[in-house]
C-alpha positions as CSV (number, residue, x, y, z in Angstrom):
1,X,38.0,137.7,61.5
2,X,35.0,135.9,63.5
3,X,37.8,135.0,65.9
4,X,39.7,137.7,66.6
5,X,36.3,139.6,67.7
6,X,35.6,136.7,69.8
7,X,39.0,136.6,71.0
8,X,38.6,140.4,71.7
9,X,35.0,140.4,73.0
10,X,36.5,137.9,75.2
11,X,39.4,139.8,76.8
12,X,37.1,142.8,77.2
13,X,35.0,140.7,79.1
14,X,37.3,139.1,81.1
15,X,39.2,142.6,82.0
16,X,35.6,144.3,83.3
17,X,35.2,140.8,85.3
18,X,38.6,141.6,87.0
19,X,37.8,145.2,87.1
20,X,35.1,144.4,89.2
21,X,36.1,141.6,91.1
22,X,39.3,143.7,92.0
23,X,37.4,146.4,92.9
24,X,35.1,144.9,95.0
25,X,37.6,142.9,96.9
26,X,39.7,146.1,97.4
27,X,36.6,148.2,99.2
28,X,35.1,144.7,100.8
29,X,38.8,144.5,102.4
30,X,38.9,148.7,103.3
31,X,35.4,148.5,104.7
32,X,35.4,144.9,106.6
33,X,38.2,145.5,108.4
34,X,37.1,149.0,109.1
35,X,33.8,147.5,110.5
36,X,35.6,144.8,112.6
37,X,37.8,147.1,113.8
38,X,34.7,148.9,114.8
39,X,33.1,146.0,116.4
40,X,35.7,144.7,118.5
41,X,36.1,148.1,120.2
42,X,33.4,147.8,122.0
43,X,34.3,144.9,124.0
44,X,36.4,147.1,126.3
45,X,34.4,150.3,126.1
46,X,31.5,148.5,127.3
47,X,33.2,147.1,130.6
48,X,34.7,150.4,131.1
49,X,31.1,152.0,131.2
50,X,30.3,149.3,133.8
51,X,26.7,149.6,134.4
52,X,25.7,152.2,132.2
53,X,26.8,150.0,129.3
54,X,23.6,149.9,127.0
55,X,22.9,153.6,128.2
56,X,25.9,154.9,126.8
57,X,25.9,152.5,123.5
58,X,22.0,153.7,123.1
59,X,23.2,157.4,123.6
60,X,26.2,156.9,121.2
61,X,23.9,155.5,118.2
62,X,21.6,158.5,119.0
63,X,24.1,161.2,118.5
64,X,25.5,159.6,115.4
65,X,22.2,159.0,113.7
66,X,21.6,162.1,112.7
67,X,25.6,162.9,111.9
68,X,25.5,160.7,109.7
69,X,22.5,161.8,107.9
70,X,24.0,164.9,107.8
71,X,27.6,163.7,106.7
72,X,25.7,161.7,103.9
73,X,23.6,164.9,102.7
74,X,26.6,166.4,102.8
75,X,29.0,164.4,101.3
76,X,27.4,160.9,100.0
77,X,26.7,162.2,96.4
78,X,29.5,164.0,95.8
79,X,32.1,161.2,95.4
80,X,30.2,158.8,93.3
81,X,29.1,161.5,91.5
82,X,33.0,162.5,91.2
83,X,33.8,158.7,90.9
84,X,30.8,158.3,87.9
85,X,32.0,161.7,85.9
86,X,36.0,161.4,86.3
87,X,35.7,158.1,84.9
88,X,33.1,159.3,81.7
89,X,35.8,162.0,80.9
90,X,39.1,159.6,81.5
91,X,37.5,157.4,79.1
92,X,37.5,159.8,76.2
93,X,40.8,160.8,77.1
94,X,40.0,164.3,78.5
95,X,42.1,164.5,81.4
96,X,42.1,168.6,81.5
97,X,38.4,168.2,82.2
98,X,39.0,166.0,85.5
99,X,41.2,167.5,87.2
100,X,38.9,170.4,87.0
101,X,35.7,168.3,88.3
102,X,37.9,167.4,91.1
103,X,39.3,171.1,92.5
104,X,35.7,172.0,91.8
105,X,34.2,169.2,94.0
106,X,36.7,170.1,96.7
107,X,35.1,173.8,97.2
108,X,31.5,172.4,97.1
109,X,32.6,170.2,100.0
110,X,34.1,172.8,102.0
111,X,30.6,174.8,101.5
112,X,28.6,172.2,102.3
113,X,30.6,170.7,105.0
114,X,30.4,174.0,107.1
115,X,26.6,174.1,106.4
116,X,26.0,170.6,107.7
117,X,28.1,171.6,110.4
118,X,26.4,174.2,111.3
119,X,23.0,173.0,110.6
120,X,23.8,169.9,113.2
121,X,24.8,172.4,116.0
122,X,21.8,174.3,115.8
123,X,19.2,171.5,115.6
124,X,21.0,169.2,117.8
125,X,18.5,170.1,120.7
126,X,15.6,169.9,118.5
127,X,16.9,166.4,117.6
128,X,17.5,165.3,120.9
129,X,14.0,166.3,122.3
130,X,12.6,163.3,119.7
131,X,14.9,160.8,120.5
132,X,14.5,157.9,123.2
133,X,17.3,159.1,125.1
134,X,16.7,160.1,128.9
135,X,18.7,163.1,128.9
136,X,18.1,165.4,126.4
137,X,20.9,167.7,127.5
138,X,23.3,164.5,127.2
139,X,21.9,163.8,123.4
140,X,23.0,167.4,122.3
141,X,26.4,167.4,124.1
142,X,27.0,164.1,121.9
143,X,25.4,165.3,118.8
144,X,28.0,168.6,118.9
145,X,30.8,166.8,119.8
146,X,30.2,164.8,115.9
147,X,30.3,169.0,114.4
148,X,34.2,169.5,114.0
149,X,34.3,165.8,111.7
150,X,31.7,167.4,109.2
151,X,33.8,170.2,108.6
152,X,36.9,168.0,107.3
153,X,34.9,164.4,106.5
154,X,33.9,166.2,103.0
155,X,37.1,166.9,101.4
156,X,38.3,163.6,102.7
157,X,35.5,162.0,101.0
158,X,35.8,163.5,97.5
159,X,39.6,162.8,97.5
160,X,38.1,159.0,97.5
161,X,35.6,159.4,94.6
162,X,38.6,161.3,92.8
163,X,40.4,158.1,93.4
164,X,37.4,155.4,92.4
165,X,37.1,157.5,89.5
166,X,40.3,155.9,88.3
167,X,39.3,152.8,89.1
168,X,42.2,152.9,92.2
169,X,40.2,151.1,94.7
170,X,43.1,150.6,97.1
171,X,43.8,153.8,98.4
172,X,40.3,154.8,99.7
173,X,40.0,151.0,100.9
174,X,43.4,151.8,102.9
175,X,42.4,155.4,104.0
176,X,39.5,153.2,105.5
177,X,41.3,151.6,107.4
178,X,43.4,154.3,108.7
179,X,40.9,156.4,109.9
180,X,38.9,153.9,111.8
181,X,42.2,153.0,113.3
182,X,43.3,156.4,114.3
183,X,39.5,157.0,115.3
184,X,39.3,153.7,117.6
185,X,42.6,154.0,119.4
186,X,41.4,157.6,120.2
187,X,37.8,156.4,121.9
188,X,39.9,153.4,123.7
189,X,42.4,156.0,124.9
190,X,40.1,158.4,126.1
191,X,37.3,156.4,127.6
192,X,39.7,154.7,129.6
193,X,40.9,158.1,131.1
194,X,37.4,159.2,131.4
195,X,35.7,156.1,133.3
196,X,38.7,154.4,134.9
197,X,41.4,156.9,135.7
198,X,39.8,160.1,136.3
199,X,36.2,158.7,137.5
200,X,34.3,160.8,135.3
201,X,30.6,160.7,133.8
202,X,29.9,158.1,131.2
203,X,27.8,160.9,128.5
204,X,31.5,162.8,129.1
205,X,33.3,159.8,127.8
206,X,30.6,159.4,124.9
207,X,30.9,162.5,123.8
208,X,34.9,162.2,123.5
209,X,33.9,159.0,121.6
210,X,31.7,160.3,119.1
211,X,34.8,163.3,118.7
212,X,37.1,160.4,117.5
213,X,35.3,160.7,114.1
214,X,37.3,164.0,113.6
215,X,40.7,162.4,114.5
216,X,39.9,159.3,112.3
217,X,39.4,162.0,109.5
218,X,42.5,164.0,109.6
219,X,44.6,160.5,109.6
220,X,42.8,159.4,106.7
221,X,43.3,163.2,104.7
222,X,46.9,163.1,105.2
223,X,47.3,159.1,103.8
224,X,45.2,160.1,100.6
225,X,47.1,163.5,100.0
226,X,50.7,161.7,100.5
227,X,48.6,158.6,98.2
228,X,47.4,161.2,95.5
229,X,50.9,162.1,94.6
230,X,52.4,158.5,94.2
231,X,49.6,157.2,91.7
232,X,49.0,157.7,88.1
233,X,46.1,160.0,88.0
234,X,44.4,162.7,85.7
235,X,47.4,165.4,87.0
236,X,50.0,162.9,85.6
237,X,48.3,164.2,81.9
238,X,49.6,167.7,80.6
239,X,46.9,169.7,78.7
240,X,48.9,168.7,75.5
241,X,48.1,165.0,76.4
242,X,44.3,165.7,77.1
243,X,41.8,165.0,73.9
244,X,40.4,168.8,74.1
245,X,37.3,168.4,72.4
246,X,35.2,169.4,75.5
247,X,35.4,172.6,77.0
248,X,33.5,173.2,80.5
249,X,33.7,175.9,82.6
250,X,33.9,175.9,85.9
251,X,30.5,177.0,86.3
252,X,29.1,174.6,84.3
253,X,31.4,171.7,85.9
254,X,30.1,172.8,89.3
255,X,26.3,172.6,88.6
256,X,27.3,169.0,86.6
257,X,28.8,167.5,89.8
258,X,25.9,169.2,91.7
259,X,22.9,168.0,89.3
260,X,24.9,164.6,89.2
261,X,25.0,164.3,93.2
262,X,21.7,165.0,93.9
263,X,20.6,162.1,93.2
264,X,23.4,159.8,95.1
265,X,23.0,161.7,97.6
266,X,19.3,160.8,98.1
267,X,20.1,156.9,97.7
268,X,22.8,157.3,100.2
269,X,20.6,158.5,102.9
270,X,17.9,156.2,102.2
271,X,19.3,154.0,104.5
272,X,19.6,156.9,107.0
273,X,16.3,158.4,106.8
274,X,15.2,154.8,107.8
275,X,16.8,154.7,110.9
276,X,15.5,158.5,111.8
277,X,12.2,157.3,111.0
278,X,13.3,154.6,114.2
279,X,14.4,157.0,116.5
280,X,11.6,159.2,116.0
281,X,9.1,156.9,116.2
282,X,10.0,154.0,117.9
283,X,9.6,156.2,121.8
284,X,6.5,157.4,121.3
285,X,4.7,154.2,119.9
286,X,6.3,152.2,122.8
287,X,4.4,154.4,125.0
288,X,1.5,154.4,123.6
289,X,0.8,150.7,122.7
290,X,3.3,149.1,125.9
291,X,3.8,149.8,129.8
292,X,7.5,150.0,129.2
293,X,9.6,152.8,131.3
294,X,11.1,155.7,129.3
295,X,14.3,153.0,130.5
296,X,13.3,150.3,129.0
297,X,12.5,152.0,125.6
298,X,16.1,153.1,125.8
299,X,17.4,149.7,126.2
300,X,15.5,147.7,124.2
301,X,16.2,150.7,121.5
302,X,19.7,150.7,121.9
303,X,19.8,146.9,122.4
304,X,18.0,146.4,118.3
305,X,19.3,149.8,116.8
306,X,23.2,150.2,118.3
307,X,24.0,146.6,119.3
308,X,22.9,144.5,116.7
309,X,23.3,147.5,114.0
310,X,27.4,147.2,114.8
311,X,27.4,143.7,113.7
312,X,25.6,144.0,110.7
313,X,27.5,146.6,109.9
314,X,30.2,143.8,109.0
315,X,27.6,142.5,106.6
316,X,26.3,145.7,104.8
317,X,29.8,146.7,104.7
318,X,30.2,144.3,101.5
319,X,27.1,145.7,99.3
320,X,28.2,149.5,99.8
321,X,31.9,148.1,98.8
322,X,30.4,146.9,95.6
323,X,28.5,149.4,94.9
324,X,31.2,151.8,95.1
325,X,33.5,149.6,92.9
326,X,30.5,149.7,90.0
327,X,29.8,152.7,89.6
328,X,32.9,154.3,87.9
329,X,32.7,151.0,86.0
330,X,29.2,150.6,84.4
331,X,29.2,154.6,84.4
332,X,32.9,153.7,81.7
333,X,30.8,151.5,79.7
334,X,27.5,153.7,79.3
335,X,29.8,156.1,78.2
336,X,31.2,153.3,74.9
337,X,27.3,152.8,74.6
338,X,28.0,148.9,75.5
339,X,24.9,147.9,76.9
340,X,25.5,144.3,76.7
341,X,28.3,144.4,78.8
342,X,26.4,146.8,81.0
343,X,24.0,144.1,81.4
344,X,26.2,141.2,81.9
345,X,28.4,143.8,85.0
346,X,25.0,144.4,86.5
347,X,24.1,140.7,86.9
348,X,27.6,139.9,87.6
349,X,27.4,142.3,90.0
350,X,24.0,141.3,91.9
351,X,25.3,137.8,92.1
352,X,28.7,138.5,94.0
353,X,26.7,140.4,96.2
354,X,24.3,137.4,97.1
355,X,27.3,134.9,96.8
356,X,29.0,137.2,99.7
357,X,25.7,137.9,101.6
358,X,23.8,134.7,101.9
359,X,25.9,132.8,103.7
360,X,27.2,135.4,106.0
361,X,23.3,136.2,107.2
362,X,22.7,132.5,107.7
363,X,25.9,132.4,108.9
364,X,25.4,135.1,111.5
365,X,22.0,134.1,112.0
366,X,23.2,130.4,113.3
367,X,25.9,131.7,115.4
368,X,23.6,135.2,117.0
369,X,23.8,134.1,120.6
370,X,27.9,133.9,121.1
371,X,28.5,136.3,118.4
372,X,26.0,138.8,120.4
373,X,27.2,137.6,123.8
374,X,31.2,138.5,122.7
375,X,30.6,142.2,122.3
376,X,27.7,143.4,124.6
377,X,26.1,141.8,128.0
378,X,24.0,138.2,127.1
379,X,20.4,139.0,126.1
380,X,17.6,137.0,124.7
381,X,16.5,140.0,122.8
382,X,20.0,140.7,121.6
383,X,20.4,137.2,120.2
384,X,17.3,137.2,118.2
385,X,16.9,141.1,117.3
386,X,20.8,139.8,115.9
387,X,19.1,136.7,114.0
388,X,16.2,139.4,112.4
389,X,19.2,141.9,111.8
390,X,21.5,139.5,109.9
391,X,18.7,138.7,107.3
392,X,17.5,142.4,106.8
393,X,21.3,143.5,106.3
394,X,20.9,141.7,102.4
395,X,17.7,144.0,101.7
396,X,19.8,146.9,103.2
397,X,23.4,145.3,100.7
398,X,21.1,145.0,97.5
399,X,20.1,148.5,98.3
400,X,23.1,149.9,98.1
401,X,24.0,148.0,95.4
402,X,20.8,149.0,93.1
403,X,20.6,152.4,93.7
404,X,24.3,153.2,93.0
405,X,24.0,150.6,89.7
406,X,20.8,152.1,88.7
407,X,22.4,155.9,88.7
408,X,25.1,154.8,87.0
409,X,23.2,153.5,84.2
410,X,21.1,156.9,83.9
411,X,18.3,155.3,85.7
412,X,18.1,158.0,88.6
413,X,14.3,159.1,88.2
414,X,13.2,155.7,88.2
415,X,15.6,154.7,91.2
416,X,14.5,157.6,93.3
417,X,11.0,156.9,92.6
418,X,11.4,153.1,94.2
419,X,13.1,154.7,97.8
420,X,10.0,157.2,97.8
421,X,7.7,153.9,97.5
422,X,10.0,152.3,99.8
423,X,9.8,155.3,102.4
424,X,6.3,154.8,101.9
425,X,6.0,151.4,102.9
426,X,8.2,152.2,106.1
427,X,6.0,154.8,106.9
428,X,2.8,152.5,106.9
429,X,4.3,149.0,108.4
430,X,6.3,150.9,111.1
431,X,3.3,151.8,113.4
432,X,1.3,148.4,112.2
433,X,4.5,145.9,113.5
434,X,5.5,147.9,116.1
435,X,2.9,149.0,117.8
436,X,-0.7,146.7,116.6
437,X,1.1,144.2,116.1
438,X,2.6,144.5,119.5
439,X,6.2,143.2,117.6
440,X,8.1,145.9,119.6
441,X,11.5,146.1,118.7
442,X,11.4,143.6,116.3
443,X,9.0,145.7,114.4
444,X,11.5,148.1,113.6
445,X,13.4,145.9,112.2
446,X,10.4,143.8,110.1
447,X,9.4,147.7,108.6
448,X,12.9,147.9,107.3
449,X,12.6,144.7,105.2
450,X,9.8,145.6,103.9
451,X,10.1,149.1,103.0
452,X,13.5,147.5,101.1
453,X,12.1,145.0,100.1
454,X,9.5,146.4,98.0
455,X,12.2,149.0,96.6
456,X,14.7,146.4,95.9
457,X,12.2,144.7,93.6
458,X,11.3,147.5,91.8
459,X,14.9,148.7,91.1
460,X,15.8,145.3,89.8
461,X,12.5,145.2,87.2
462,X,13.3,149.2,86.5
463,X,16.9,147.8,85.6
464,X,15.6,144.6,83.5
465,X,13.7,147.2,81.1
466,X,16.8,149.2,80.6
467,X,19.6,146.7,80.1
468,X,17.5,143.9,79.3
469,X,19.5,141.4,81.4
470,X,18.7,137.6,81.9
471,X,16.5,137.4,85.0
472,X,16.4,133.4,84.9
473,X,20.2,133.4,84.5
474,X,20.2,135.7,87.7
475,X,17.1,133.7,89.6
476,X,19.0,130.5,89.1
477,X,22.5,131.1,90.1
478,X,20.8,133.6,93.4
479,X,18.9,130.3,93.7
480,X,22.1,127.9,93.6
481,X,24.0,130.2,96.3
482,X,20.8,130.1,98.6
483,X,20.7,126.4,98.6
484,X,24.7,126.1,99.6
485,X,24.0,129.0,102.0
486,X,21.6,127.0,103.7
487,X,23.6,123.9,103.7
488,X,26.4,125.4,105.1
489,X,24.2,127.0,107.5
490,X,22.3,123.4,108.6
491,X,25.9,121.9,109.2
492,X,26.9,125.1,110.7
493,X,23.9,124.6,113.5
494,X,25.0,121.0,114.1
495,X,28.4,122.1,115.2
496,X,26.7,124.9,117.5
497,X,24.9,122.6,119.2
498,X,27.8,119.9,119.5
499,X,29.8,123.4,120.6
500,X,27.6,124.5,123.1
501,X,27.8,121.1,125.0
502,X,31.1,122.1,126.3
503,X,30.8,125.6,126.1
504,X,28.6,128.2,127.6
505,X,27.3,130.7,125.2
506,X,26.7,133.5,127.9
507,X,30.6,133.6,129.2
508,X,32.5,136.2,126.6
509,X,35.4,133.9,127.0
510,X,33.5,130.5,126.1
511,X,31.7,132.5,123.6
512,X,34.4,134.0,122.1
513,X,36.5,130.1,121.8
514,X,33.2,128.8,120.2
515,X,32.7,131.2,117.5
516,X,36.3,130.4,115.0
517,X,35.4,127.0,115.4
518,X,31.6,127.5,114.3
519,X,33.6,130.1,111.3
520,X,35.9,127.8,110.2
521,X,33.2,125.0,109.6
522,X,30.9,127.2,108.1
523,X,33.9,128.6,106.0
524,X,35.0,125.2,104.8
525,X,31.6,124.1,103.9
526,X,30.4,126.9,102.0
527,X,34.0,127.1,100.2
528,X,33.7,123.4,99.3
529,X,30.2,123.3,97.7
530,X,31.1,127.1,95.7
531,X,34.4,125.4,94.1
532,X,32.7,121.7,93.9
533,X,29.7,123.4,91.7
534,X,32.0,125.5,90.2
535,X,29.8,128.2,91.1
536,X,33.0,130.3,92.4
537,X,34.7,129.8,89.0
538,X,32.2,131.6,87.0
539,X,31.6,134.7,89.7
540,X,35.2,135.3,91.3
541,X,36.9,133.8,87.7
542,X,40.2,132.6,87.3
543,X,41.4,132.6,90.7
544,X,38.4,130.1,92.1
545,X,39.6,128.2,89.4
546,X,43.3,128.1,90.7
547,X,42.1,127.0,94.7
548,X,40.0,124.8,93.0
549,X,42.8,122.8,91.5
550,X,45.1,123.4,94.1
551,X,42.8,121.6,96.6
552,X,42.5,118.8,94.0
553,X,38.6,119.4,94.3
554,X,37.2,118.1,90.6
């Protein structure tokens, strides 16, 4: 008897490892590629705006700041929220009951998509008057051109939670895809005829840019409607088939997703409201603690908060991947009452998150002056604003990762009150490093850590006192990857330096040849030391195991 619960406690154990593991390696995939697709973009659209090519990055990052808060108050809560309740009621088999969340999240989104919508086109110039750009007239004319996406990004976006909520990770990871696709070939297209063909005005050609998010989003609807109807799903389930001991009605349903989104959608833009605190801040303590031109804000703002921000992006694009793939997952099991496993997901889950973002921030870090140097114009600020960035995008990752975790496991007064600590922090550190300091733009950047930082640490106590999980278990493998992060990231250095002999950093050619080599070293390393400790064995499971004795590495 003793074994077969073993031998079941095992299997159950070993299918949530997969669960997650498949799940997070789905969304990494969706949302990586997305982001390099969104990275390498910018090589040409920054020699087509010749001159004006930090101007019109800076005014790009300014109009979508505040779309995407928007698109986040809008939409962020609503598909985990979907995601967490779709997969509470697939568990107990009633199927009748999601397909009803779902049409009713779909009507919320259309309501609040044309209110953000709105909302955005009327404060737009209110917005724009607080930002560092030059031109406020140019900062509204980019800021409206984002309206049209929010009417449409909504429904798209609860069609993905509908999805997660079945634990199909693959079609919102491809509809990620799709949509930055569609969305990149449409900036390309049209900022070429803008700049080279027709000779017209660089904020023209951003504001055609910042459109593409609407073409990106109509793509991406039509893959997940065409994907909807292919998969096994709650509609595949006749009412005969569904357990019908809950009835809700569609009242009801409505104020659940509601009172369940709420708070997602205040984690979700935590991250957002940190930037706004930037952009409104950042212009006037620049001129009141520095000398610097209303120019020179712009740049050096644009240089920290759109340029480095894209590449980091890459990084941060992991921890909202996982947190997406846990939450339908730990949101199953507090719905069996298994708090053990609960526990054991939730460290699991922290520890792929470090395994994946340590040595990508050392990683970046080492390599900040080619990798910066590729995409935008060589800068000595860029390079090390990049190095600052690459370790701040894990606070920003474990973020994303804690607050969805946290929700998920009915923790959501608790997690909200750590972002309103965190937003205090922010709030105090921002004018100290940026302006008494004197840090500058680097300051910026330093507030962000800490206001995380502190937030970060209080989630992960918040969530020891609930689930009761081993924190030396956690401290010691965290402390494990750090050490073959920075390993990987001493040999790493030594090849950039040996590079660098032969080629020069600040040519986007040479720069660009340098960087696979410095990747595949790194790669190698780090990939060595996870299998040789057997570290990747016992987060990634049975198919570390497999490379492992394919490589003949004992």
């Amino acid at each position: 008897m003793d074994n077969q619960t073993t031998s079941k406690s095992i299997n159950k154990e070993l299918s949530n490892d997969q669960k997650m593991v498949s799940g997070s390696a789905w969304m990494t995939a969706g949302s990586m590629v997305s982001r390099v697709l969104g990275i390498i973009y910018i090589i040409p659209w920054m020699a087509w705006m010749g001159t004006d090519a930090n101007a019109a990055n800076a005014l790009f990052q300014i109009g979508y700041t505040p779309y995407a808060f928007f698109l986040q108050l809008a939409t962020a809560g609503v598909p985990s929220a979907i995601s967490k309740q779709i997969s509470h009621y697939n568990a107990i088999g009633e199927y009748e009951v999601s397909k009803s969340i779902y049409k009713q999240g779909l009507k919320l989104m259309a309501l609040t998509g044309l209110i953000s919508a709105v909302a955005l086109y009327i404060l737009a110039p209110v917005l724009a008057t607080t930002s560092p750009s030059e031109s406020t007239e140019d900062a509204v004319l980019v800021m409206r051109a984002l309206v049209p996406a929010l009417l449409i990004i909504p429904s798209q976006s609860v069609t993905r939670g509908f999805l997660q909520g079945h634990n199909t990770m693959a079609g919102p990871a491809i509809s990620q895809i799709i949509e930055q696709f569609a969305r990149i070939l449409f900036m390309l297209a049209s900022a070429f005829m803008i700049t080279q063909l027709l000779r017209g005005e660089m904020v023209t050609a951003v504001a055609y840019s910042t459109f593409a998010a609407f073409i990106g989003a109509v793509f991406s609807i039509l893959y997940l409607a065409w994907k909807i109807k292919r998969i096994d799903t709650a509609f595949n389930y006749g009412a005969e088939e569904s357990a019908g001991k809950v009835e809700v009605s569609s009242n009801a349903l409505l104020k659940e997703i509601i009172k369940t989104s709420i708070p997602f959608i205040i984690i979700a833009t935590g991250i957002i409201i940190f930037q706004m605190i930037d952009q409104v801040t950042y212009a006037p303590l620049m001129e009141w603690f520095t000398e610097l031109s209303k120019d020179a804000i712009e740049e050096t703002y644009g240089i920290t908060q759109a340029n480095a921000h894209k590449l980091i992006m890459i990084l941060t694009s992991f921890g909202t991947a996982l947190s997406i793939a846990t939450v339908p997952l730990i949101s199953n099991l507090m719905a069996k009452k298994d708090i053990n496993e609960v526990s054991k997901q939730f460290s699991k889950g922290v520890q792929l998150l470090f395994f994946v973002m340590f040595p990508a921030a050392v990683g970046m870090a080492v390599v900040a002056e080619p990798l910066y140097n590729v995409f935008f114009p060589a800068s000595d600020l860029g390079t090390s604003v990049t190095v600052v960035s690459a370790y701040m995008s894990i606070f920003i990752a474990l973020y994303a990762v804690l607050g969805n975790m946290l929700q998920a496991a009915g923790q959501t007064r608790p997690a909200i009150k750590t972002l309103m600590i965190g937003f205090a922090v922010k709030l105090i550190t921002q004018p100290l490093f940026v302006g008494i300091m004197g840090l500058g733009a680097y300051g910026m950047l330093y507030s962000t850590i800490a206001g995380f930082g502190v937030t970060c640490w209080l989630m992960m106590r918040i969530m020891h006192g609930a689930t009761n999980y081993s924190a030396s278990l956690l401290f010691r493998r965290s402390l494990l990857i750090l050490i073959l992060s920075l390993v990987m990231g001493a040999v790493t250095m030594i090849t950039r330096e040996g590079v660098n002999l032969f080629l020069d950093f600040e040519n986007k050619i040479q720069a660009g040849l340098s960087l696979p080599i410095m990747a595949v070293v790194g790669i190698a390393v780090y990939g060595y030391l996870s299998l040789k400790t057997r570290l990747a064995d016992r987060l990634i499971g049975i198919q570390a195991a497999s490379v492992r004795n394919k490589l003949r590495i004992k």
